[in-house]
N, C-alpha and C positions, 0 to 999 in steps of 0.2 A: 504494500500500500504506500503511495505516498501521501508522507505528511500534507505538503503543500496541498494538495488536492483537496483531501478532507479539510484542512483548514480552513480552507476557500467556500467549502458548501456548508459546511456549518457554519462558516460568518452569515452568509447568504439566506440561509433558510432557518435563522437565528434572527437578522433583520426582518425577512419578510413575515415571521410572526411578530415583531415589532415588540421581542427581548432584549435586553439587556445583556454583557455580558453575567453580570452581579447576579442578575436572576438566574441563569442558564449555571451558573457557578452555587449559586445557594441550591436547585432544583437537583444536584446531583451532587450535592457534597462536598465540593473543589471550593480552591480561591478562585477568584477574579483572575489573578496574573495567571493560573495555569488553563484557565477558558484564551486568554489572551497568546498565550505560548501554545495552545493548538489551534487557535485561526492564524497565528502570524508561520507556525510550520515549522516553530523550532523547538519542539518537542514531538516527540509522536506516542499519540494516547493509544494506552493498553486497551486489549478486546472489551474486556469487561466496561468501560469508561465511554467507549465508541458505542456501547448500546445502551448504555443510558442514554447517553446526549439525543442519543436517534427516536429513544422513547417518549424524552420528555418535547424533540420537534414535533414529534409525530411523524416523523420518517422510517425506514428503514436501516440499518446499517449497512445495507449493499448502495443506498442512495449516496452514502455520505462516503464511504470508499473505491464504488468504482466510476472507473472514465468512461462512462457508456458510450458514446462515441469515441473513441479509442477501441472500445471491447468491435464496438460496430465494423469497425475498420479492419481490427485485426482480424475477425472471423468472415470477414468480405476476402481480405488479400488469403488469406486459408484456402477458400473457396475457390477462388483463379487460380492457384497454385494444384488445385487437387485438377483441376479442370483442363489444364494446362500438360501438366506433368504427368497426372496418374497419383493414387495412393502410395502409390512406391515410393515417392520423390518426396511424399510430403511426410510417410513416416520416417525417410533418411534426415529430412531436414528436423525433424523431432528432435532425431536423435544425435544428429550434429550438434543442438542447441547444451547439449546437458555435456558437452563436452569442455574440457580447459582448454586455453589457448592450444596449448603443444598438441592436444586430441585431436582440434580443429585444422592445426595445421596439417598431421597424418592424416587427414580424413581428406583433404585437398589434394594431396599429394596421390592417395590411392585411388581418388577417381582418375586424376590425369596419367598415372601410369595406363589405367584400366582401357581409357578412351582413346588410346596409341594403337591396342592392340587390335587387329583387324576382328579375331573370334568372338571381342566383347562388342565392338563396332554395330547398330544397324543396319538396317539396309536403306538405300536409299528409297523414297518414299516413290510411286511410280509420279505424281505429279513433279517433284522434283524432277526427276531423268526426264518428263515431258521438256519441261521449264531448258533440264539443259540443251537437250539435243534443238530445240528452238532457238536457242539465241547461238547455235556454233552452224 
């Protein structure tokens, strides 16, 4: 999660019920400065604290922690990538992702050996070899 994020919509939908910090700080038990140090995002409130806050706006906690438009986007670029590539490609890139630098780097490296060699190679697609024998 990030801080910044939540602190930003809990300032937001802390304003637009037309709270206080002091209130939102008395209605869950905290000071002032630490309602203050999670909208400004230089703290980050533990699980338990993130549902209150979400209880007493009357939101949710997935309101107040996630990027929905970010989630939107990323599970859009998923979708062209599955669409695109195939499941294959997107659970490599899964598993690229959980990889450390050095992983990532071996992991580059074995597809570009792989895609030298003619046995791992495709075939070219018949529209392609249309495409070429057309423009020679």
């Amino acid at each position: 999660m990030d801080k910044t994020v939540f602190g930003k919509r809990v300032k937001a939908v802390r304003k637009q019920m037309k709270m206080t910090q002091i209130e939102l700080a008395e209605a869950i038990g905290k000071k002032e400065a630490t309602i203050r140090k999670y909208e400004n995002g230089s703290i980050e409130a533990p699980w338990n604290v993130i549902e209150d806050i979400a209880s007493v706006l009357g939101v949710s906690p997935f309101d107040l922690t996630v990027d929905i438009e970010k989630l939107r986007s990323d599970v859009k670029l998923i979708e062209e990538i599955e669409k695109a590539f195939g499941s294959d490609a997107l659970a490599m890139l899964n598993d690229f992702d959980t990889l450390n630098s050095l992983g990532k780097s071996k992991a580059v490296q074995y597809v570009a050996d792989l895609a030298i060699h003619p046995k791992y190679k495709k075939e070219p697609s018949s529209a392609a070899t249309e495409n070429d024998s057309n423009n020679n």
